[in-house]
C-alpha positions as CSV (number, residue, x, y, z in Angstrom):
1,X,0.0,0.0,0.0
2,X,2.6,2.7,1.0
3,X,5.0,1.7,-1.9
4,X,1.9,2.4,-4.4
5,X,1.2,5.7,-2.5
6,X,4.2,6.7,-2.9
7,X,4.3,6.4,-6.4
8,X,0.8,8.2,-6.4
9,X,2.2,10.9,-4.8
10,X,5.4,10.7,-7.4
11,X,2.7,10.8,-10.3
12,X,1.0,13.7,-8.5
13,X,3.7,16.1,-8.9
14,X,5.0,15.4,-12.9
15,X,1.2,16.2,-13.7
16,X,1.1,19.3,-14.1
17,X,-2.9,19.1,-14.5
18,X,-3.3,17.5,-11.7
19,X,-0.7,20.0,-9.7
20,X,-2.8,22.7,-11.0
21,X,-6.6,21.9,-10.0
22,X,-5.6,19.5,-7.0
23,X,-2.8,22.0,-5.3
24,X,-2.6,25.5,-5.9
25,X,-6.4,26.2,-7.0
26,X,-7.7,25.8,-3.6
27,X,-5.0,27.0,-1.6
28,X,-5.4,30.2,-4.0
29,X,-9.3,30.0,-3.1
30,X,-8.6,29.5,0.6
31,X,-6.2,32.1,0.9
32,X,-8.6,34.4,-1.2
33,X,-11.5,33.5,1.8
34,X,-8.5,34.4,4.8
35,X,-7.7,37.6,3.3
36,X,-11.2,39.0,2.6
37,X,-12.4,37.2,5.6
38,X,-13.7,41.2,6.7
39,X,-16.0,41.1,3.6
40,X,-17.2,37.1,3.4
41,X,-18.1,37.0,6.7
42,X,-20.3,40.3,6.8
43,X,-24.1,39.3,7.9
44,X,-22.9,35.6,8.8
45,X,-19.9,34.6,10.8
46,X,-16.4,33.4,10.8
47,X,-17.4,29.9,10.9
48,X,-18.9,30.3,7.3
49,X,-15.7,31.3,6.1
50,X,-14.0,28.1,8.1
51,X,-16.6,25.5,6.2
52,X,-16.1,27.6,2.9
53,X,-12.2,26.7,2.9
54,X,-13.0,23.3,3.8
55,X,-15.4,22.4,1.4
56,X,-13.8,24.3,-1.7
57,X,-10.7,22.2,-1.0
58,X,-12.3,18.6,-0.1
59,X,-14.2,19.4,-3.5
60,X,-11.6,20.2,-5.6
61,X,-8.5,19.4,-4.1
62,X,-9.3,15.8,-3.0
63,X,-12.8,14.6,-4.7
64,X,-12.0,15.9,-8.4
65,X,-8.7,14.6,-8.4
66,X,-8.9,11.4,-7.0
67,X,-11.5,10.9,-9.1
68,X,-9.6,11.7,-12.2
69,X,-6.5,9.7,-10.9
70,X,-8.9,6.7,-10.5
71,X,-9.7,6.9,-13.9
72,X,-6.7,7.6,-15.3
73,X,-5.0,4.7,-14.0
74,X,-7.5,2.2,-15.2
75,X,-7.6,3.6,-18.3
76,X,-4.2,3.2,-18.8
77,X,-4.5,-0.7,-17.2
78,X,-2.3,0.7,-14.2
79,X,-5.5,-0.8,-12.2
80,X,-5.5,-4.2,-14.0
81,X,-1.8,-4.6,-13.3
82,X,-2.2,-3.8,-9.7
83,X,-4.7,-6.6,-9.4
84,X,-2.3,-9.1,-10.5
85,X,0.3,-8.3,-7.5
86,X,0.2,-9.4,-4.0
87,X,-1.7,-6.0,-3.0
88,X,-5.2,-6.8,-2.1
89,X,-8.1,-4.4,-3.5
90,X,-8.4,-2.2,-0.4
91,X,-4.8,-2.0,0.0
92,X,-4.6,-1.0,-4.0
93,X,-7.3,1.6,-3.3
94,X,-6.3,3.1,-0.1
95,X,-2.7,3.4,-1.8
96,X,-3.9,5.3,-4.7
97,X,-5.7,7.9,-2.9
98,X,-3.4,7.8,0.1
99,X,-1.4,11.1,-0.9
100,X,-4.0,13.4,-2.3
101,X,-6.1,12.3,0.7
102,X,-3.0,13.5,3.0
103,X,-2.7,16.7,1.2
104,X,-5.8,18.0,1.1
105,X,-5.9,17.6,4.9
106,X,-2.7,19.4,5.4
107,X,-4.1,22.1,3.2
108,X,-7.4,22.6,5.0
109,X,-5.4,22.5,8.4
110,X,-2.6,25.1,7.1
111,X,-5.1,27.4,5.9
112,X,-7.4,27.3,8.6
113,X,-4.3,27.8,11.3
114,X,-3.4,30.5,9.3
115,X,-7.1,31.7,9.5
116,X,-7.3,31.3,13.4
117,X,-4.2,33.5,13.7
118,X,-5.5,36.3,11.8
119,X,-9.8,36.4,12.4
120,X,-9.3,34.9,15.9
121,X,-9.4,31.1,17.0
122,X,-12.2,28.3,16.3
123,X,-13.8,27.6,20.0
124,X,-14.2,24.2,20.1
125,X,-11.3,22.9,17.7
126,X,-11.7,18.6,19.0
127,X,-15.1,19.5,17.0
128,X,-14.0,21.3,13.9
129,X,-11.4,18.2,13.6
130,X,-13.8,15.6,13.9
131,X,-16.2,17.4,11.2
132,X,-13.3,17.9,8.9
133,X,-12.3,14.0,9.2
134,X,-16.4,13.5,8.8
135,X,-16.0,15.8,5.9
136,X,-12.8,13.8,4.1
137,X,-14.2,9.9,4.9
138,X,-17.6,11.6,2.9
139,X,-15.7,13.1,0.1
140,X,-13.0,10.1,-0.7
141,X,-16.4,7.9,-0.7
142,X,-18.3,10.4,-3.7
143,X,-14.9,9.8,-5.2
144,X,-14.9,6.2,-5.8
145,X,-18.4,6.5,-5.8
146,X,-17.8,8.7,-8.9
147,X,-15.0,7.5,-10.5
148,X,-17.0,4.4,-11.3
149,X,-19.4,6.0,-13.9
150,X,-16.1,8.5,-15.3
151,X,-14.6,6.5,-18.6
152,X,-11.8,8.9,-18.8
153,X,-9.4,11.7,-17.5
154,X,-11.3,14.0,-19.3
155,X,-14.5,12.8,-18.7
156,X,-13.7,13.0,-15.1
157,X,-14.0,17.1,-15.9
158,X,-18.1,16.7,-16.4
159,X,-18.6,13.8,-14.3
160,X,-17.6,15.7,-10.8
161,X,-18.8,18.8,-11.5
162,X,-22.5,18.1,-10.3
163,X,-21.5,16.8,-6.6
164,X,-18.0,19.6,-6.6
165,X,-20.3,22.2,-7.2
166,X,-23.7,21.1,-5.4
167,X,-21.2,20.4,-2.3
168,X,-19.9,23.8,-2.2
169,X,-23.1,25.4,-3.0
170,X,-25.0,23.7,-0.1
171,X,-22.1,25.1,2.0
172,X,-22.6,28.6,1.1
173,X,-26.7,28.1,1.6
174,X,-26.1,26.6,5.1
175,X,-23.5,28.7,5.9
176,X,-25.2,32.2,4.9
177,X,-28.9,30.9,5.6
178,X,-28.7,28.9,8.9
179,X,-30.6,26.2,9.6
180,X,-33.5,28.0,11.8
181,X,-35.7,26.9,8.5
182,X,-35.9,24.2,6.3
183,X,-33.6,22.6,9.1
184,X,-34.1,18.6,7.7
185,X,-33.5,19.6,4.4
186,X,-30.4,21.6,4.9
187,X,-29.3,18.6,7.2
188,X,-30.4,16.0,5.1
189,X,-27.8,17.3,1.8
190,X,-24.6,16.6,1.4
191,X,-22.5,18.7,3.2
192,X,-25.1,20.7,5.1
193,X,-24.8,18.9,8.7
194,X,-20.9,19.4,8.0
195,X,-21.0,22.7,7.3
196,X,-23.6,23.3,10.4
197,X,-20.8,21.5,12.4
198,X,-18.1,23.5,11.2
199,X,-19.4,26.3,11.6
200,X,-20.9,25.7,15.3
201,X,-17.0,24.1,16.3
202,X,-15.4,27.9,15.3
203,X,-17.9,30.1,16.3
204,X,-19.0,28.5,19.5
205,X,-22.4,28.9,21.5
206,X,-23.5,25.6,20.8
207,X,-24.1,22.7,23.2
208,X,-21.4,20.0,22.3
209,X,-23.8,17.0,22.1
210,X,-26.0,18.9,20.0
211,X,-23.7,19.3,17.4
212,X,-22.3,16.1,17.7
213,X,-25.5,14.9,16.9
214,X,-24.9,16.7,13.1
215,X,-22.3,13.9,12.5
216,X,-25.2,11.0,11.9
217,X,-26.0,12.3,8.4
218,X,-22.7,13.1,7.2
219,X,-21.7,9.5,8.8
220,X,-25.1,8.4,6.6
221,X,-23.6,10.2,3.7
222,X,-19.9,7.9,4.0
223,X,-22.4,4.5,3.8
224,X,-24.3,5.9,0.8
225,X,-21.0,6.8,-1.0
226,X,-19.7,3.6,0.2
227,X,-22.0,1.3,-1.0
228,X,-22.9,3.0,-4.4
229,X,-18.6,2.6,-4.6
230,X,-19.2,-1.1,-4.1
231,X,-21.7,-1.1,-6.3
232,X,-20.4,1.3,-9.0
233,X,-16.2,1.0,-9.4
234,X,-14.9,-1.3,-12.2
235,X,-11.4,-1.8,-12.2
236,X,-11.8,-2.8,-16.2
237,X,-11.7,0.3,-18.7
238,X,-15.2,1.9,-19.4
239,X,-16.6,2.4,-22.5
């Protein structure tokens, strides 16, 4: 497993693509959110701003390109030749995914230090680390959910857009809107008990087992995404 994630992580840094949309796009958004913070977070709260950067880099940073690594390497058999080693199938997955997985937590966690040092620090932080792990088990689950139906690299474009964008645009709605209406709903999406949850863990005020009552659906999100992956991933090229 590490030997293959190391060579992921090898891969991840002579694409240039990849470098692009998986690295410095949502640092570049992230640090975008810290510096305006003033303006973003005028009529809603620093929180918002904290589940903003999280979700604009689990969406693009680890979801849209592990998804496009997955299909890359079984278009190009990489995925059939894994399958005749020693490595079992969880062991090939967890390898693949392994180093963007790992960056795109070190990127949410820089930025949001960063963020806590200049807008002030979250209040409950065990919280805000537990919904950002909620947040990443969800995400890498969508991404082999996803990377399933995506033939190609380049299909890989159209095929994430739908759950990249819907994720970050349920985040903004929860975010801006609260959950005072339309609470199940809100909940009930992808993303919207997380982004409650982040936003409750920086800005406080909130009983602690009420919010860590928010994890169930993002928890229920992870089995969805995991079964539809059991259901959906070929290792075979699509057609």
């Amino acid at each position: 497993m590490l030997e293959i994630a190391r060579s992921e992580l090898i891969q991840i840094f002579r694409n240039r693509l990849v470098m692009v949309t998986g690295l410095v796009i949502p640092v570049v958004v992230g640090a975008f959110f810290v510096y305006r913070h003033e303006l973003f977070a005028e009529g809603t709260s620093l929180g918002y701003i904290a589940a903003i950067v999280v979700f604009t880099v689990m969406a693009f940073g680890l979801y849209t390109t592990a998804v496009t690594t997955l299909a890359s390497r079984r278009q190009n058999l990489f995925l059939k030749r894994l399958r005749s080693t020693a490595a079992g199938d969880a062991d090939i997955l967890i390898g693949l995914v392994l180093p963007v997985t790992v960056i795109a937590l070190v990127q949410v966690l820089a930025i949001l230090v960063v963020f806590g040092e200049v807008a002030g620090r979250p209040a409950q932080v065990p919280l805000l680390i537990v919904a950002i792990l909620a947040t990443l088990a969800m995400m890498v689950g969508l991404a082999l959910a996803t990377a399933g139906v995506t033939t190609s690299p380049e299909h890989a474009q159209v095929t994430t857009l739908p759950v990249s964008l819907g994720i970050i645009a349920v985040a903004s709605w929860v975010g801006i809107a609260g959950t005072e209406e339309l609470t199940t709903l809100k909940r009930a999406l992808p993303g919207g008990a997380a982004t409650e949850l982040v936003v409750d863990a920086w800005d406080g005020g909130t009983d602690l087992a009420d919010s860590l009552l928010l994890l169930a659906p993002t928890v229920g999100w992870v089995v969805v995404a995991a079964v539809m992956a059991a259901r959906l991933f070929r290792w075979e090229p699509r057609r």
